[in-house]
N, C-alpha and C positions, 0 to 999 in steps of 0.2 A: 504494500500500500504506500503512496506517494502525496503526502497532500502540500495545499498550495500550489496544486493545477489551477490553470484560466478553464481547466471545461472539468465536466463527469466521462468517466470514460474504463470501459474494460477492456486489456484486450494479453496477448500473449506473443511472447519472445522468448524463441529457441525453447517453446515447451513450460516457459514460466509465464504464469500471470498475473501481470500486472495494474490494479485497479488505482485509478487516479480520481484525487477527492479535490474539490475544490471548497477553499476554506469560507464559514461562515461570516456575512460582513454584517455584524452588530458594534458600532460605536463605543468602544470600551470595552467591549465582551465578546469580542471576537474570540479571543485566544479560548474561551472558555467553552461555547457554542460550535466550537471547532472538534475539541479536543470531546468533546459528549456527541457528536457526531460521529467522530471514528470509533468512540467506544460501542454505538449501536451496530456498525458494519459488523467488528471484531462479533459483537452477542450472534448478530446473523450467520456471519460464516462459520464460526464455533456452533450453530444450532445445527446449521444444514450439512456439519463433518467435513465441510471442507478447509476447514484450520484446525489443527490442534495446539499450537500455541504461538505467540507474538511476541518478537525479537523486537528492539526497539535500541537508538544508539542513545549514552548519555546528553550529549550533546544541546545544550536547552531544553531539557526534559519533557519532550512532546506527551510522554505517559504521567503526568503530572497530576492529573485529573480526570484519567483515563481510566475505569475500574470493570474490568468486565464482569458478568456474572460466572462467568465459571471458565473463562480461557485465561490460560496463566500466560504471563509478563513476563518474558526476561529482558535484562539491559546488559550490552555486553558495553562494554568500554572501550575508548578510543581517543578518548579526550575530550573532557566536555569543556565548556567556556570557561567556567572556576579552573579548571587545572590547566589549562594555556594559559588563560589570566596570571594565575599565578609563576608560572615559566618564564612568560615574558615580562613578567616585574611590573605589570599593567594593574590598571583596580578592573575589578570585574561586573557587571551589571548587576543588584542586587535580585529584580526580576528574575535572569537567568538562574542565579543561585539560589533563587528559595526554588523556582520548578524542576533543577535538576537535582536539589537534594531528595524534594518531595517525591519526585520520580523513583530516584532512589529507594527510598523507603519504602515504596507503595508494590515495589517489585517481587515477584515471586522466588525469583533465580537470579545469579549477578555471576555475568564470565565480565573479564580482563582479558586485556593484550598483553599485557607483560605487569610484573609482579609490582615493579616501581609506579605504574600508575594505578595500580591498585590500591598500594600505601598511602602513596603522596594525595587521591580520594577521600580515602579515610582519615587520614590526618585534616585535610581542609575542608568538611562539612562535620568531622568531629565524628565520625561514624566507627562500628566494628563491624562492616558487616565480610563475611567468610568469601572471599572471591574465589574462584574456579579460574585458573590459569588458561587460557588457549590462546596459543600466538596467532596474529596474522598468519596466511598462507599465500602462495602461489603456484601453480603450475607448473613443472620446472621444464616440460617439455616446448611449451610456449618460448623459452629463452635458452634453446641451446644455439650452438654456437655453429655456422656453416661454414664447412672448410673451404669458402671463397673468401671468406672475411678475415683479414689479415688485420690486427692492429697496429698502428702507429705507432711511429716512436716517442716517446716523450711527452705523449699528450695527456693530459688531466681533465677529467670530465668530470662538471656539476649538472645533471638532471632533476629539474625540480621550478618550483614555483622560487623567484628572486624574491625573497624578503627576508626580513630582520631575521624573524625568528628560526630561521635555517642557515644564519651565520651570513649569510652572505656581505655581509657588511666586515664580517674578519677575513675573508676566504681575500681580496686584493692584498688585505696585508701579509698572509702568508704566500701569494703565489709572487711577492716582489724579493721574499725573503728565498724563493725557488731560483726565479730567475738571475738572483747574483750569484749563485752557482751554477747554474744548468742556463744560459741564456737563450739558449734554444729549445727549449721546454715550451708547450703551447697550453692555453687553458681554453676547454670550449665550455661555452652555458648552453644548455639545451631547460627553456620554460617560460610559460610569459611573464613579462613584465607584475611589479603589485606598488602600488602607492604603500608607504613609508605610517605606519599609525601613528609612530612618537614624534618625528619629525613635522607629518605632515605632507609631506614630500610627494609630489605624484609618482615619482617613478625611482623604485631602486636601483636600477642600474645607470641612473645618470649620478646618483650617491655614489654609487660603486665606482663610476669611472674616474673619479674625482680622487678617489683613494689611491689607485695602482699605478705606481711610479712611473717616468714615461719611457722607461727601457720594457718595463711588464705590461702596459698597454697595448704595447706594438703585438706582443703575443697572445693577445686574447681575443678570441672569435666568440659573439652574440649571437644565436642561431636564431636564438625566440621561442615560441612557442610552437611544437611538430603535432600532428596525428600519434596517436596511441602507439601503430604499428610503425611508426620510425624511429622507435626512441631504441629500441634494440642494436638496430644499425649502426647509431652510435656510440652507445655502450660496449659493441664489438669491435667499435674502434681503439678503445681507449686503453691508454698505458696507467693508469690509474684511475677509481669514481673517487670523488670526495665530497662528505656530507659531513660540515662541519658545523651542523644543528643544535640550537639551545631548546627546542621543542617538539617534541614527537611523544608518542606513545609505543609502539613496535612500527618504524618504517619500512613500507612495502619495497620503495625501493631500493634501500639496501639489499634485501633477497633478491632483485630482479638480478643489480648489479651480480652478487657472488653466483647464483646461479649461471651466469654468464662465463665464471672462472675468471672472473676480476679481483685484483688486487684493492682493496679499499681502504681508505683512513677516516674513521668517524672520528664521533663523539663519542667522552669518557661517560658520558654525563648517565647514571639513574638507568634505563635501558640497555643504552649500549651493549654493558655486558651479559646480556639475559640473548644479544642475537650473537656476538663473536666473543672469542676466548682474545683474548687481544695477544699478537705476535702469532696466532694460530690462524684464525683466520681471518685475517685482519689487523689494521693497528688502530688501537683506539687512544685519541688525546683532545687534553681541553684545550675547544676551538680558541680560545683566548691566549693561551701563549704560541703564538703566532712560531717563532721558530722551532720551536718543537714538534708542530705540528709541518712544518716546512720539510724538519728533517726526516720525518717519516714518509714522507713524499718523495722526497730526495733517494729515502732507500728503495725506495720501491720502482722508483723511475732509472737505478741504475746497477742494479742487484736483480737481478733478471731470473736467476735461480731462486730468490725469495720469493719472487714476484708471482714466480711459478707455481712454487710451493704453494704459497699460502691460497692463490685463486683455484685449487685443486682443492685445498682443504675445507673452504670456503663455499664450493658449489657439492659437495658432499653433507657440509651442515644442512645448506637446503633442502637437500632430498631427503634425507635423515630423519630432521625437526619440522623442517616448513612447508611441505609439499601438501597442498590443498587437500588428497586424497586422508591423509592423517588429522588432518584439523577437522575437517566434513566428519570422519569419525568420531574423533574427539567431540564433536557439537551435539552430536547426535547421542550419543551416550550421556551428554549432562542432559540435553533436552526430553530425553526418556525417563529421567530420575524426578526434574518438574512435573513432568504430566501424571504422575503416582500417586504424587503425596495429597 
């Protein structure tokens, strides 16, 4: 179900069906008139057996006020606006945080992406409640690798949305700190543009350009934003990804990346280490000291045997831990233990 459609509408994709609700426009009581409209669909389709129960993200807690008669609730975690909020050192909407605790609360079952946002949850709505670990997943056949695709040399690749909260405002300082050693090192952005929250700023990549020395400017190619299915392309390119993020809950695309047999240097931060062993598969350091994280770039862009290493070790984690087929099980086995009780 999808609300905050402009129409009503059923229909099906690739075998799944997807019903779009368009939201109630009551002057002040929308939010409320909305959320007791999805609750009556959920009563219907739980009547007629065609649901057995409703997944729902924490995210502004759309099940805030949502109470079914008899079909259970789970909320799986991903990050809701309190827990970015608080990441990016921003104050939070009060609104948002009373419906995403209330959501909270009102839930039947509670999975998690990783154990750190399940803590850092609890700690900042003040709650104990028992979270069910399930990471993200992916595919891992979707991202292998075709033996026409050769990587480059020395290039360093960021896929993703330009903003703050994914470092991108440290990521010029560490790639100036690459390019006084390696001056022929190239950095590409693969993702659109986003206006700047704290600043203000429309656009972070004209921040960014402002940053990167004018020896590291010359080296860095803006692709912008690609289709879904060329972003692999890229990533087959590349001599190392870098996600040097102050924000995330389990990132997808780090698994795209290692899946790929890529070398990668994250974030130490809370997560991090719930997806790589750091030096194993992957190096993990805080995006803020910029040379340190330069250096672990630097080994990886010229340590080729590591590079090796570790992107082998790295797209084995995925199939291992991450691979969609193990998580869909995983879901499935908590989602059968809600529907008993």
């Amino acid at each position: 179900m999808v609300y905050g459609q402009k129409e009503e509408g059923v229909f099906q994709d690739n075998g799944i069906v997807i019903q779009r609700i368009k939201n109630v426009k009551i002057k002040g009581l929308s939010w409320y008139f909305t959320r007791k409209k999805i609750e009556k669909i959920i009563n219907l389709l739980y009547q007629e057996k065609q649901i057995d129960l409703i997944e729902a993200p924490d995210w502004t807690g759309i099940t805030s006020f949502i109470q079914p008669k008899k079909c259970p609730v789970v909320i799986r975690l991903n990050g809701s606006d309190t827990y970015f909020c608080h990441l990016d050192e921003r104050p939070v909407k009060w609104w948002n945080r009373f419906h995403e605790k209330k959501a909270l609360l009102r839930a039947d079952g509670h999975i998690s992406v990783s154990q750190f946002t399940a803590i850092k949850t609890n700690e900042l709505f003040g709650l104990q409640i028992p979270f069910t670990i399930i990471p993200n997943g992916i595919n891992p056949e979707n991202f292998q690798i075709s033996n026409t695709m050769e990587p480059e040399t020395k290039t360093i690749l960021y896929f993703g949305t330009l903003i703050r909260k994914k470092g991108l405002l440290e990521l010029p300082h560490i790639f100036n700190e690459v390019v006084v050693k390696q001056p022929d090192a190239k950095l590409i952005l693969v993702g659109r543009d986003s206006s700047d929250v704290v600043s203000g700023n429309g656009s972070t990549w004209k921040m960014m350009q402002k940053l990167f020395s004018e020896e590291a400017l010359k080296q860095v190619q803006y692709i912008g934003g690609v289709p879904y299915e060329e972003v692999r392309g890229h990533i087959a390119k590349a001599t190392v990804c870098v996600f040097p993020s102050f924000a995330e809950a389990l990132p997808v695309s780090w698994l795209e990346a290692m899946a790929m047999k890529k070398a990668i240097v994250a974030s130490d931060i809370g997560w991090g280490p719930e997806v790589i062993s750091d030096g194993k598969e992957g190096l993990l350091v805080d995006p803020k000291s910029h040379q340190d994280y330069a250096n672990a770039i630097l080994k990886l862009l010229i340590n080729q045997e590591c590079n090796k290493r570790i992107g082998e070790n790295a797209c084995a984690k995925v199939a291992k831990t991450f691979a969609n087929t193990k998580i869909a099980s995983q879901s499935i086995a908590f989602y059968q233990k809600v529907t008993v009780k």
